[in-house]
Every structure is written in structure tokens, then in C-alpha cells.
C-alpha positions in Angstrom: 0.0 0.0 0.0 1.0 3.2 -0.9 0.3 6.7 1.3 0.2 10.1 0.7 2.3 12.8 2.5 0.7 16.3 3.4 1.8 17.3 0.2 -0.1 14.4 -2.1 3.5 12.4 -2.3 4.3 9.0 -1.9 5.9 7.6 0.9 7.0 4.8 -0.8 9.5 6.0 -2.7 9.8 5.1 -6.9 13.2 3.7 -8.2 14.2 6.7 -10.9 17.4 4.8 -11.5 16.0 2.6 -14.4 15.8 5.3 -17.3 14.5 3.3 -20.1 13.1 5.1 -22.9 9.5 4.3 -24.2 10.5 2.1 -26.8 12.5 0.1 -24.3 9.6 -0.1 -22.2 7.2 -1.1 -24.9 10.3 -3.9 -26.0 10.4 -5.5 -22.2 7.1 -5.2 -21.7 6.0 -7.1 -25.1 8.9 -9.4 -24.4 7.4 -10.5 -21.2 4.0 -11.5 -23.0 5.6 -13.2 -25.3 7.4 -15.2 -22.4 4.3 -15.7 -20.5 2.2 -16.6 -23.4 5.3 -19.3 -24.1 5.3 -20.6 -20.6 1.5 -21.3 -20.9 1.9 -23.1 -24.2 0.0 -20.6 -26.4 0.1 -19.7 -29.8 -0.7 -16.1 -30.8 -3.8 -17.4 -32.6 -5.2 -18.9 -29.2 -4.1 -16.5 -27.4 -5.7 -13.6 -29.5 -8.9 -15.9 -29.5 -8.8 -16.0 -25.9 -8.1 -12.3 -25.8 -10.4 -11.3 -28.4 -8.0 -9.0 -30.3 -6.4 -9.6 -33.5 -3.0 -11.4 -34.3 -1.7 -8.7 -35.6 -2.3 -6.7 -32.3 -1.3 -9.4 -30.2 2.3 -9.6 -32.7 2.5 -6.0 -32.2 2.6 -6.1 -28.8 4.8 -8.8 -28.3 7.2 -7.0 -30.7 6.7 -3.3 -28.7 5.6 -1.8 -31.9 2.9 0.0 -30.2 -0.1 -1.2 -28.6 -2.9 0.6 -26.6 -3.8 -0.1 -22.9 -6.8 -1.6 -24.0 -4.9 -4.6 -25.3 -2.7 -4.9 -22.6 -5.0 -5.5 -20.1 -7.2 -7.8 -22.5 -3.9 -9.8 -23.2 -2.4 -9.9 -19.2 -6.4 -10.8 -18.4 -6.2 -13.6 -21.0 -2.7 -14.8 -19.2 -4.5 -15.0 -15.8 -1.0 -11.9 -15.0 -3.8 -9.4 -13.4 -1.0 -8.5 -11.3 1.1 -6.8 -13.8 -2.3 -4.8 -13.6 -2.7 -4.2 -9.7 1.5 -3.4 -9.9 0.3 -0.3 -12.3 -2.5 1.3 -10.0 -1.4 0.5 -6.7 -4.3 1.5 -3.9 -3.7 4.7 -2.6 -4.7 5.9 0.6 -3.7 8.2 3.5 -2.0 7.5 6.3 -4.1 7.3 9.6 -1.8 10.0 11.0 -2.5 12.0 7.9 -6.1 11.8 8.9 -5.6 13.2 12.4 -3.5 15.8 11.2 -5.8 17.1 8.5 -8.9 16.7 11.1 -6.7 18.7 13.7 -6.5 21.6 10.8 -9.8 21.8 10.1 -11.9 24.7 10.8 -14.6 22.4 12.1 -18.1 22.3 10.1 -19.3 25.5 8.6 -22.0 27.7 10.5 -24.2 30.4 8.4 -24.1 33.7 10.1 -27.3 35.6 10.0 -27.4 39.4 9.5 -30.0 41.0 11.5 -31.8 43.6 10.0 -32.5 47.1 11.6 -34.8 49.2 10.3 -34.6 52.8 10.7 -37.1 54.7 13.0 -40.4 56.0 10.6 -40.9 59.6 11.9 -43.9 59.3 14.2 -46.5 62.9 13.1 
């Protein structure tokens, strides 16, 4: 689980050290379908089938020639890897003691403050 400072910044801090470049990215990533979908003893016709996306976008991504997110999660889905999923969109919440602290800050619930209207005097003749 991931929290979020005061300022809306993890506390678990990212690894910046690996500085792959998107075409690197779209390469490792396609290369690990293609080495799950090889470990489960798929073809990319059965696994496209099972997919339901097209051998060519199935090749494409296994190749990192450019896929969309749709496919990706259609394909990691198809390969029972949901987890590659869940490791993209972590759950994010704030910590306890963020809680307090913000609940300590707070103005308490607002109040609507009445004007009381004064009428001048009418001349009494």
C-alpha cells in the first residue's frame, strides 16, 4: 500500500534509477508477453482468441511496436497476469496520521451567520 504525504507524495518512494526510454519499455514489456504466453503453451492465434483481439495486435505487442492499454490489459487478463495490472495502479490511501492531522486543521463544520436587519425609525407625526 502506498500513502500520501501532506503534500499528495508518496511515501514509498519510486526507483528513478532505471531510465529506459519508451521504446524500451514497450520492448520488455512485449517481451514478457511473449514469455508468459510461451510458458502457458499458447500460440498467438489462441491467445488472441482468448483475448479477443487480433493477431496482428497481439504480434505488435509482443514485438513493442505500439499497442494501446486496451490490449494490454485484455492480453495480461487472457494470461490469468492481473498482477502486472494491480502493480500499475497501486491503492492509494492516506496514512491514519494524515487523517488526524488534517482533522486537527480543520476549521470544524461551517455555520451560516445571520445578518439582523435594523430598520430605521419611521418619523412618528
Amino acid at each position: 500500500m502506498i500513502y500520501l504525504d501532506e503534500g499528495g507524495n508518496s511515501e514509498e518512494h519510486m526507483d528513478t534509477s532505471d531510465k529506459r526510454t519508451v521504446v524500451e519499455w514497450e520492448r520488455a514489456i512485449g517481451e514478457q508477453v511473449r514469455d508468459a504466453r510461451i510458458s502457458r503453451n499458447f500460440d498467438q492465434e489462441g491467445l488472441a482468441a482468448l483475448a479477443n483481439v487480433s493477431v496482428a495486435t497481439l504480434s505488435n505487442l509482443e514485438r513493442g511496436k505500439g499497442s494501446s492499454l486496451k490490449t494490454l490489459i485484455a492480453v495480461a487478463r487472457a494470461l490469468d497476469r492481473t498482477d502486472w495490472l494491480t502493480a500499475l495502479s497501486p491503492t492509494v490511501e492516506i496514512s491514519p496520521m494524515q487523517r488526524l492531522r488534517a482533522k486537527q486543521h480543520s476549521p470544524g463544520p461551517r455555520r451560516r451567520v445571520r445578518s439582523t436587519r435594523t430598520t430605521p425609525d419611521e418619523p412618528t407625526g
